[in-house]
C-alpha positions as CSV (number, residue, x, y, z in Angstrom):
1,X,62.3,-106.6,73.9
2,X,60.6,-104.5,71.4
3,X,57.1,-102.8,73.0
4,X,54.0,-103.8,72.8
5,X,51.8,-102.0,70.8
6,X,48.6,-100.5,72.6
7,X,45.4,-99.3,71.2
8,X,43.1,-96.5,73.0
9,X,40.0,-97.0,74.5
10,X,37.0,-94.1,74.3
11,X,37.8,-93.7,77.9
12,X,41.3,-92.1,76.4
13,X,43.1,-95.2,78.5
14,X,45.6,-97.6,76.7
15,X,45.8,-101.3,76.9
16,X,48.2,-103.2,75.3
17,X,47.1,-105.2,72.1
18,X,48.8,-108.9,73.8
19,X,48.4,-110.2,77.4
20,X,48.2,-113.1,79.2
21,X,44.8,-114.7,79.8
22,X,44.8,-116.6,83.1
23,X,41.4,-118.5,82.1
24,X,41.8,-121.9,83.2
25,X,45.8,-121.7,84.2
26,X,46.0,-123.8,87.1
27,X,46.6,-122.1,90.6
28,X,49.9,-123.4,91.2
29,X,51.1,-122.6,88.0
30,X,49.7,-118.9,87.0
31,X,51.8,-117.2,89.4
32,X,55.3,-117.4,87.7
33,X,53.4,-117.0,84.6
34,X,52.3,-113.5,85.8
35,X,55.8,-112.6,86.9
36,X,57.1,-114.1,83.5
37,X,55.3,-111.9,81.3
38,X,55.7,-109.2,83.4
39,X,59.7,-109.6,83.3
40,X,59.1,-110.0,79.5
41,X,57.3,-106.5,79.5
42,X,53.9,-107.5,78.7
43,X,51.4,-105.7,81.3
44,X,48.1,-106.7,79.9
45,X,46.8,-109.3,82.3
46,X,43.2,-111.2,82.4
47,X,41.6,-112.2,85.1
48,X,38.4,-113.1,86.8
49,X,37.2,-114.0,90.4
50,X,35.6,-117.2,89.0
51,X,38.5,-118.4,87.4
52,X,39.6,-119.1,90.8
53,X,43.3,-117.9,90.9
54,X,43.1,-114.5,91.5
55,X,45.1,-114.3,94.7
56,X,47.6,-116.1,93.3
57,X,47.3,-113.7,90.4
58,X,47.8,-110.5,93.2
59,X,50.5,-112.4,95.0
60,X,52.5,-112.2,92.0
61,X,51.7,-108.8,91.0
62,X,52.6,-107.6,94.3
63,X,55.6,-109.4,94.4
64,X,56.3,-107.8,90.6
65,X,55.6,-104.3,91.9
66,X,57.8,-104.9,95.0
67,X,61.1,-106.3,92.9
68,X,60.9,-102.7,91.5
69,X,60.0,-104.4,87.7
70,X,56.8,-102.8,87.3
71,X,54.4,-100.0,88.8
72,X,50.1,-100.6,89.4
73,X,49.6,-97.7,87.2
74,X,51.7,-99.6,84.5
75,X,49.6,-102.8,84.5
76,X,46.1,-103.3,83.0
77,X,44.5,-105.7,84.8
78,X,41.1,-106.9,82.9
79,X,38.5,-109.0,85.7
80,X,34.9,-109.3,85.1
81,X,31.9,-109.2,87.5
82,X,31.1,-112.6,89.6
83,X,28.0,-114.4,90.2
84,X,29.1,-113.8,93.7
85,X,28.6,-109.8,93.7
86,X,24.5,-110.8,92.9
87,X,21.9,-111.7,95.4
88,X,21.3,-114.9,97.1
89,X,18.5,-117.1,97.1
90,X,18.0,-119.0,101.1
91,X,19.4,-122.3,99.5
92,X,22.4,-120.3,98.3
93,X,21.6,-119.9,94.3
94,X,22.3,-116.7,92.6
95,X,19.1,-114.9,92.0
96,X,19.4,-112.8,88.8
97,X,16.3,-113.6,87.4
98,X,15.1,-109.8,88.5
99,X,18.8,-108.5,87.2
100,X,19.3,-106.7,84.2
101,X,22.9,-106.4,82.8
102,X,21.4,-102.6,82.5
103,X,21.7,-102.3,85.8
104,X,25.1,-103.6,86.7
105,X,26.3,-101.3,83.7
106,X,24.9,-98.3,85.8
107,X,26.7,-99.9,89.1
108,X,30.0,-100.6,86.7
109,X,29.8,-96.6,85.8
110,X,29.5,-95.4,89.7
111,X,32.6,-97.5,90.4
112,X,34.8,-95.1,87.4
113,X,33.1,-92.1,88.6
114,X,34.3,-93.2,92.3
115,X,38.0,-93.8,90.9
116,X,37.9,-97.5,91.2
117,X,38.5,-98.1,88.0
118,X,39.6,-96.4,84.6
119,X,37.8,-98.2,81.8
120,X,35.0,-100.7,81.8
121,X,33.6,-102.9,79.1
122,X,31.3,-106.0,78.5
123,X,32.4,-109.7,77.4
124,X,30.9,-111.6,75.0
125,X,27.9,-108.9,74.0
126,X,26.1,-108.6,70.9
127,X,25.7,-105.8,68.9
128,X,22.0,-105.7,69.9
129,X,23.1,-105.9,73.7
130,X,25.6,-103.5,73.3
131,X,22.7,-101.0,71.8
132,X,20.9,-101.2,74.4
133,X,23.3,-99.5,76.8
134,X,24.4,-97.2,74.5
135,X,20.3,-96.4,74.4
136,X,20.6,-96.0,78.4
137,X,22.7,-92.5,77.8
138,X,26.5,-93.5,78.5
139,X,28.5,-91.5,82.0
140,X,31.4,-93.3,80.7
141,X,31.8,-95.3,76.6
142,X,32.2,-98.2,76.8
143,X,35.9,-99.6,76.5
144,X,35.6,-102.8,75.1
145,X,33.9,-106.1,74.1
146,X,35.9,-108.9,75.2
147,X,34.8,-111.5,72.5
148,X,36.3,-114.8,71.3
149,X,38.1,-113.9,67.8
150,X,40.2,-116.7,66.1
151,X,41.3,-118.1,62.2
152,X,38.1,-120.2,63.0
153,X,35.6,-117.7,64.3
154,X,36.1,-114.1,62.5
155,X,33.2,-112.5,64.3
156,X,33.4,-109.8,61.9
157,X,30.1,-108.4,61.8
158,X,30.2,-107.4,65.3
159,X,33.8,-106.2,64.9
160,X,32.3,-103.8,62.7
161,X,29.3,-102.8,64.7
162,X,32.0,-102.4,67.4
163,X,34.6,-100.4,65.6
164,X,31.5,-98.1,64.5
165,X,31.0,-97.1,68.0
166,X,34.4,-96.8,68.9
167,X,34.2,-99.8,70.8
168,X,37.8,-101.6,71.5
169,X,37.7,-105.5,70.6
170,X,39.6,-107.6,73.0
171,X,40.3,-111.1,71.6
172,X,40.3,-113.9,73.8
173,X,40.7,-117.7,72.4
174,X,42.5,-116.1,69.7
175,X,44.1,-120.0,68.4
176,X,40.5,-121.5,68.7
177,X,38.5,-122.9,71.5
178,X,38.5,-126.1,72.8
179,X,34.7,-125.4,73.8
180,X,33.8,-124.8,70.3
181,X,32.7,-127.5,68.0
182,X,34.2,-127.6,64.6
């Protein structure tokens, strides 16, 4: 198999351009997925907590990095922040209405400068949200915008906007989404 090309982030990291999303692959099923692409080279994998298979997700990485096929430090392993990590309200809601995505930005920064992560990024942000952390005074650039790109939805504007901040663009729904209406 040929590689797979990679672009750079601000952060000087690389991720490969094509990985696997793992949105809505059910939990029996993404595992040998994971170990798939990861046989077939690809080491871009995307994840979240609320997707709901995650461990399954690990399980097979570990397994991956066990078999000898891959190391951690090879694999770029996107996840995103969970309602779970925000405060509870006593019948169990997530109280955010006192959260600004500001302040999980300056949290998301503290976990790079504490070697927990390499990169971080945002997901589905607008060039006026995006502004306003780079207004905050950056620690650390940010990465990436994970936004939905596809032959139906271009999003070029904010590519632009993105690309003129030396943002990286991460494309998920790439064929379409069965979420949008067209």
């Amino acid at each position: 198999m040929s590689a797979v090309p990679e672009q750079t982030f601000a952060s000087g990291y690389k991720i490969p351009c094509v990985g696997l999303g793992t949105w809505k692959a059910k939990p029996e099923e993404v595992g040998a997925a994971v170990k798939s692409t990861v046989r077939l080279g690809y080491h871009h994998l995307d994840c979240a907590l609320v997707y709901g298979n995650e461990k399954e997700i690990g399980k097979a990485i570990k397994e991956c990095i066990d078999e000898g096929l891959v190391k951690r430090e090879d694999l770029f392993i996107t996840t995103k922040e969970n309602a779970g990590l925000f405060p509870m309200t006593e019948d169990g809601l997530t109280d955010v209405i006192d959260i600004d995505y500001t302040e999980t930005w300056t949290t998301m920064q503290d976990l790079v400068n504490q070697g927990l992560c390499r990169s971080i990024g945002v997901s589905n942000f607008n060039s006026k949200q995006i502004q306003r952390l780079i207004d905050l005074g950056l620690k650390h650039p940010i990465s990436c915008n994970q936004v939905e790109i596809s032959p139906y939805f271009s999003n070029e504007k904010l590519l632009q906007f993105c690309k003129s901040k030396d943002i990286g663009v991460v494309a998920h729904s790439p064929l379409g989404s069965a979420d949008r209406q067209w």
